[in-house]
Each structure stands twice: as C-alpha cells, then as structure tokens.
N, C-alpha and C positions, 0 to 999 in steps of 0.2 A: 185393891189391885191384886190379880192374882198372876201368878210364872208358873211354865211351865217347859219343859224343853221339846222340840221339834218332833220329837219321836213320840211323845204323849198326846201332844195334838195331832196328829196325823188318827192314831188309832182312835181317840174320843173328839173329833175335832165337831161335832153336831151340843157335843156336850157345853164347850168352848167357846161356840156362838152363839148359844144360847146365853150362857153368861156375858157375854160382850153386848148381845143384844138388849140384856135386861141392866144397862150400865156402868160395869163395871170393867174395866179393860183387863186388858189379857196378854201378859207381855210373854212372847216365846225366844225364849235364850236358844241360840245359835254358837256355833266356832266362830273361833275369833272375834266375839265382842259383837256380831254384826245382827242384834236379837232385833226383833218387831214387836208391833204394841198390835193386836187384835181391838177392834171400837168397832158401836154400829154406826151406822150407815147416818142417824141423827146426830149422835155425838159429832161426827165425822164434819156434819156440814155447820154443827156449832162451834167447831173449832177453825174453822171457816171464815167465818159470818163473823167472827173475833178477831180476825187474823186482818180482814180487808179494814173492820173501826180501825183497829190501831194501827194501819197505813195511812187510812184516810186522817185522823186525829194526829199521824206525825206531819200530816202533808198540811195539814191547819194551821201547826203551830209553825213550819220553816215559811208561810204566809205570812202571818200575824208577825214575824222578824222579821221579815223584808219592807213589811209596811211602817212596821218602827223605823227603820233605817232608811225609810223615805224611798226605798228600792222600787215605785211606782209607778205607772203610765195612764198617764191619765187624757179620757178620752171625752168628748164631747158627744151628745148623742146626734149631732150630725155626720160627725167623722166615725160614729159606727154606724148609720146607715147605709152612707158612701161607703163602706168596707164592703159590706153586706152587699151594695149594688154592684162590685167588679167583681 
C-alpha cells in the first residue's frame, strides 16, 4: 500500500492510477483525518461481490436460528398456489 498526500496526487495523479490499477491501493492523506483509499475499478467490484456474501451468509445464519427456534410458517403446496392465485 502506498500514501501519499493530495497535493502529490494531483500533480502525478496518471502516475497513482496506474499503480492502483496494477493493484495496489493508494491511500491519499487529507486535513483532518478525512484521507481516501485510491483501487481499480476490479478491486472495486471484488470488494463488492464480498461485501453482498457476507450479507447474504449473515442473513443464512439469522435463518438457520429462527428455524432452531421453531420461528416457522409452514405452508402446504396447496395454500401457496392459492396465494399465487389472489
């Protein structure tokens, strides 16, 4: 990971996305603490595509504990056709 501050990126900032692009991030220090991480646009979307597993994997498991707990509805597959038909 490389830093650098606002005013260095600016003048080499071709430089900077080159290196973010070839994957390594690029974090730019700012005032007041408030810095940004430079990534491409791949990383971008594997941090992503990571981000929705491990929603979807926490939303499995608060399942899998309601079905322990018998927290269930259970349906006939008559009574979801008839759902399906209103």
């Amino acid at each position: 990971m490389i830093a650098t501050k606002q005013m260095d990126l600016r003048a080499n900032i071709k430089k900077y996305f080159d290196i973010a692009f070839n994957g390594e991030p690029v974090i730019v220090s700012r005032k007041e603490n408030k810095n940004v991480v430079v990534i491409s646009e791949a990383e971008y979307n594997n941090l992503q595509k990571a981000k929705r597993n491990a929603e979807y994997l926490a939303h499995l498991d608060r399942s899998f504990e309601q079905l322990e707990r018998g927290e269930v509805v259970v349906k006939s597959m008559e009574d979801l056709e008839r759902m399906a038909d209103e």
